[in-house]
One Martini backbone bead per residue (centre of mass of N, CA, C, O) as a GRO file, in nm:
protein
  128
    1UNK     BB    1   4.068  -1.295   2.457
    2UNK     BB    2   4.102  -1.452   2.179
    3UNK     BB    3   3.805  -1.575   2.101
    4UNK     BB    4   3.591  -1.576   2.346
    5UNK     BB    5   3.359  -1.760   2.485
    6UNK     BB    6   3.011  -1.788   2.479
    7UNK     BB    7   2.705  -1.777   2.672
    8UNK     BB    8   2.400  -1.821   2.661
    9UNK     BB    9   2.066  -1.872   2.714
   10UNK     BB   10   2.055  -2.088   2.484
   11UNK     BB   11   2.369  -2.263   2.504
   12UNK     BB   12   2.512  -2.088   2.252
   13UNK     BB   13   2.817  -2.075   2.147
   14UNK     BB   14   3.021  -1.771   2.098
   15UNK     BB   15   3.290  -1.571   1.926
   16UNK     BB   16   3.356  -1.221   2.009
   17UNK     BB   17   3.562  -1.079   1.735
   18UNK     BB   18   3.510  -0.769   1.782
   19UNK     BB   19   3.449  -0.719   2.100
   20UNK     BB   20   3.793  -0.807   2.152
   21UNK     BB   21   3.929  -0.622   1.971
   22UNK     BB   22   3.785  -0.320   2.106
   23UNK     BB   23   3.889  -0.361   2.399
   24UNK     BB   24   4.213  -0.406   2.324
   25UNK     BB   25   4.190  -0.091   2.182
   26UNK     BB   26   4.141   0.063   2.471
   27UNK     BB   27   4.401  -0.073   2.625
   28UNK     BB   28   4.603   0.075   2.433
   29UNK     BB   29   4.493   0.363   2.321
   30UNK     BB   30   4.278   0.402   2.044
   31UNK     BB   31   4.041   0.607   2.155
   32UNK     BB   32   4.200   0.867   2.305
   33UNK     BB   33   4.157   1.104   2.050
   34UNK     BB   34   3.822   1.086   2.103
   35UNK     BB   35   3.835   1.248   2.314
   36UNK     BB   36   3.703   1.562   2.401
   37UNK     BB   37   3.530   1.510   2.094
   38UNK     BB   38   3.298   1.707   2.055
   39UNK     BB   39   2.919   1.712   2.038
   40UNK     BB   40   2.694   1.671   2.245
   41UNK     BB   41   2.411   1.456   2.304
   42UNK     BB   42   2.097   1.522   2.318
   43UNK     BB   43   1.891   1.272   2.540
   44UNK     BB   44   1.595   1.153   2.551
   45UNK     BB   45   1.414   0.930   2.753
   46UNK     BB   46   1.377   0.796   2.428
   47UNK     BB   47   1.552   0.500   2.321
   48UNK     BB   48   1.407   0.416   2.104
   49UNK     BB   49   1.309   0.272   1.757
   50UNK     BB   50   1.135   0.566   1.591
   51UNK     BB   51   1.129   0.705   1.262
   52UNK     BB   52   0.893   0.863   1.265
   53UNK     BB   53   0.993   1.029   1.550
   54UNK     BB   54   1.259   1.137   1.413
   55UNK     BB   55   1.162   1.289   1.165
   56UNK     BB   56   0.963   1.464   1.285
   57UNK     BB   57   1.194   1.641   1.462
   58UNK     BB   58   1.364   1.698   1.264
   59UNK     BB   59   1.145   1.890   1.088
   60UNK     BB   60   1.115   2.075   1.374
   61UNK     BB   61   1.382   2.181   1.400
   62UNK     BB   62   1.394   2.266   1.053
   63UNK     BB   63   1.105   2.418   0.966
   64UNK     BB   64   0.945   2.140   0.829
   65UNK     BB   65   0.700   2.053   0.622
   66UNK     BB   66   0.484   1.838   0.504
   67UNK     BB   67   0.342   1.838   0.228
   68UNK     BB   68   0.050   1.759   0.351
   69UNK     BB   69   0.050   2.019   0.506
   70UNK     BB   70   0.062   2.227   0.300
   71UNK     BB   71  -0.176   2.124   0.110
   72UNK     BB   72  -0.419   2.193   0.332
   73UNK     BB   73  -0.382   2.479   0.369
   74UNK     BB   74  -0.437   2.550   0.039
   75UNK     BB   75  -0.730   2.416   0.088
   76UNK     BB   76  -0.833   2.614   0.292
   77UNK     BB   77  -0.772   2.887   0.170
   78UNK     BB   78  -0.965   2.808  -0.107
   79UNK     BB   79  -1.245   2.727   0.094
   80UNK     BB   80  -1.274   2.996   0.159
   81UNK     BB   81  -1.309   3.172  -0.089
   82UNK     BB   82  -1.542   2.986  -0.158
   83UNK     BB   83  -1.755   3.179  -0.021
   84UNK     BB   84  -1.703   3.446  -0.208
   85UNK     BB   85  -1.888   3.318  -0.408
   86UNK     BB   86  -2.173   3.338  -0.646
   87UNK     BB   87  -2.076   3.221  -0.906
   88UNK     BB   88  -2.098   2.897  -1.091
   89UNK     BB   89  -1.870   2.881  -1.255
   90UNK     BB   90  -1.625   2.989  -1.002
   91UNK     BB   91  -1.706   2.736  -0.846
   92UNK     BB   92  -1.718   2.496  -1.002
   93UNK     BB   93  -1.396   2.523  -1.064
   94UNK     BB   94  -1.279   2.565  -0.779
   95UNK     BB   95  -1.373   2.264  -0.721
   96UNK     BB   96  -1.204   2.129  -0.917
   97UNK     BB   97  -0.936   2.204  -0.788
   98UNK     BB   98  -0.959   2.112  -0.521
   99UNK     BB   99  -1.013   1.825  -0.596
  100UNK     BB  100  -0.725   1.791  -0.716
  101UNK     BB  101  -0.577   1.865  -0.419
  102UNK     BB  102  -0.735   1.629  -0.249
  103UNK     BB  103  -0.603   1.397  -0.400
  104UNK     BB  104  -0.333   1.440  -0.351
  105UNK     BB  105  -0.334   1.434  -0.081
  106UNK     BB  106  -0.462   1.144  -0.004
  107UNK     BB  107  -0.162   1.073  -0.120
  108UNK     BB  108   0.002   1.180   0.111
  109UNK     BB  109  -0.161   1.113   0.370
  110UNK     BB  110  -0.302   0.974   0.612
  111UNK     BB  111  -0.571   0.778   0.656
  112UNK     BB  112  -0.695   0.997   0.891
  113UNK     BB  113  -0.655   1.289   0.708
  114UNK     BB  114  -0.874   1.247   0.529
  115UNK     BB  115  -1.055   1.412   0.235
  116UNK     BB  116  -1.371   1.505   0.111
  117UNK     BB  117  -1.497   1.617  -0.136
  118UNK     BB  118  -1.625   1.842  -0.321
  119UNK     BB  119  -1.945   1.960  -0.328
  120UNK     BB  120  -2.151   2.173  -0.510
  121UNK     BB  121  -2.441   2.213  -0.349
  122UNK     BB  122  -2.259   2.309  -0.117
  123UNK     BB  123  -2.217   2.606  -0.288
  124UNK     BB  124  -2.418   2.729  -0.344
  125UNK     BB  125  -2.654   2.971  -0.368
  126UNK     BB  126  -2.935   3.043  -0.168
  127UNK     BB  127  -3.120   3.217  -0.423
  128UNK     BB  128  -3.155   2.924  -0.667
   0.00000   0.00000   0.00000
């Protein structure tokens, strides 16, 4: 085995001396001690290599939301309460600090989940 040469697909030789070591340690068993421990890993369908989708899955299994969606609920939560005011003063207020919250969010979600500020006269009474 000793640093047997390989040949690839482009003809070009090369000698796999770690994988060489490694198949040697199998075969005198030194991985034997590694055998039925630990607990195995369920393997879903898709064993591509995608960091976005490895991160989602572990927050979502441990019941972790990223910042900015729970940043939207509470834009969302903020945006009902501001439909119960009617004094100008309160919603002005209240919309300048969503609005501050808007652009929060805007910086730390996906580019397709960006919301636009609230404008003022969208929030008026209709009485003025």
């Amino acid at each position: 085995m000793n640093g047997i040469s390989k040949d690839n697909e482009d003809g070009i030789v090369y000698q796999d001396l770690i994988g060489d070591i490694i198949k040697r340690s199998e075969k005198e068993g030194a991985f034997e001690h590694l055998k039925g421990k630990g607990k195995p890993q369920k393997l879903d369908g898709d064993l591509s290599y995608n960091p976005d989708r490895l991160l989602n899955k572990i927050l979502k299994d441990n019941n972790v939301l990223p910042s900015w969606i729970q940043m939207d609920k509470e834009i969302e939560k903020r945006k009902a309460e501001l439909a119960g005011y009617s004094n100008e003063y309160n919603i002005r207020k209240s919309i300048e600090e969503i609005n501050k919250k808007i652009f929060n969010y805007n910086l730390s979600c996906p580019p397709s989940a960006q919301k636009p500020k609230l404008k003022f006269q969208d929030y008026l009474p209709n009485d003025s």
